[in-house]
C-alpha positions, -999 to +999 in steps of 0.1 A: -166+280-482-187+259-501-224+259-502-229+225-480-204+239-458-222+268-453-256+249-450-240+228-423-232+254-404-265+271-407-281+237-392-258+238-365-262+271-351-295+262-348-292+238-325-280+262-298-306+266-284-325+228-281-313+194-288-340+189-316-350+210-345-374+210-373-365+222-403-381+226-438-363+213-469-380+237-493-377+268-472-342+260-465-334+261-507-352+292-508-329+305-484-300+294-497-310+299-535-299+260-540-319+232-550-335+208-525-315+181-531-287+198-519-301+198-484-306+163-487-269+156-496-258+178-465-282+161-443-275+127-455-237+134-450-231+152-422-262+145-400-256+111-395-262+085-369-224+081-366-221+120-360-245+125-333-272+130-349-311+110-354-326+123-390-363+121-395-374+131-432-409+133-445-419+137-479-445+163-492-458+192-480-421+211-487-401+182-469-404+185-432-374+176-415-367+168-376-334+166-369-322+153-328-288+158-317-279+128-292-264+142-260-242+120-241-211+120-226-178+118-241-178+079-240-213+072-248-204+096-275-176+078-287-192+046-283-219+059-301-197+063-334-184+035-330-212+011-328-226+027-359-190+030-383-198+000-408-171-025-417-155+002-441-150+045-440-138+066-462-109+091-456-136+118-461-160+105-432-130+104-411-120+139-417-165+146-408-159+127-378-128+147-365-142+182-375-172+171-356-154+157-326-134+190-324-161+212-325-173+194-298-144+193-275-144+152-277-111+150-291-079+168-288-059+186-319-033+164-314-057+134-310-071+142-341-040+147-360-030+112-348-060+093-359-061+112-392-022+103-400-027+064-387-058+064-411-044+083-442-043+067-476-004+078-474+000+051-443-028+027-458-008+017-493-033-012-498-052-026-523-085-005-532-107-029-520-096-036-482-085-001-474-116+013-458-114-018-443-085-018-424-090+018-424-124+012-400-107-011-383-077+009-370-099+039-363-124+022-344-099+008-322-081+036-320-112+057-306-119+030-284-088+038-267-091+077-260-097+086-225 
């Protein structure tokens, strides 16, 4: 496992307990014997608006960080990702977004494996620059259409 993996899953377990944590960037490298910016990079990628999550950083004082986890239901979920996917996403952020929507018992496997194949660069043999395009495109409506 790699050492944002690990991190992320550290973050997430403690949100068992309340919807809203507060974290300390500094403290956090400590304990992970890692540099700070590499809780930046796994907050900035894998807390995002588009993943549940509201991200509140201050600077100074060892980086205080509050982190919410928005709790809806499985369509104001969904919707929720939806409205805040940009016009293009990347194969990676797709494969966030499942791992997250399966954690979370949004999705089914075989959901999952269904948008993953209809997004894959294997399906999408386009040109570099519309390809996250499209790629958005086809998974936005796809998610829009999962009961």
């Amino acid at each position: 496992m790699r050492i944002s993996d690990v991190i992320e899953d550290f973050i997430k377990d403690l949100f068992e307990e309340d919807d809203f944590i507060e974290i300390q960037r500094n403290e956090l490298a400590q304990h992970f014997n890692c540099v700070p910016s590499q809780i930046n990079y796994v907050i900035s990628t894998r807390f995002k608006p588009s993943q549940g999550y509201y991200v509140e950083s201050k600077r100074g004082g060892g980086g205080n960080i509050k982190i919410k986890k928005i709790s809806n239901t499985k369509a104001d979920y969904i919707m929720h990702i939806i409205n805040n996917i940009d016009k293009t996403i990347t194969m990676n952020d797709i494969d966030v977004l499942l791992s997250d929507f399966l954690t979370y018992n949004i999705i089914t496997q075989q959901e999952a494996k269904l948008l993953k194949v209809a997004t894959s660069d294997n399906v999408l043999k386009l040109d570099k620059n519309i390809k996250d395009e499209v790629r958005a495109r086809i998974f936005k409506n796809m998610l829009l259409n999962i009961e």
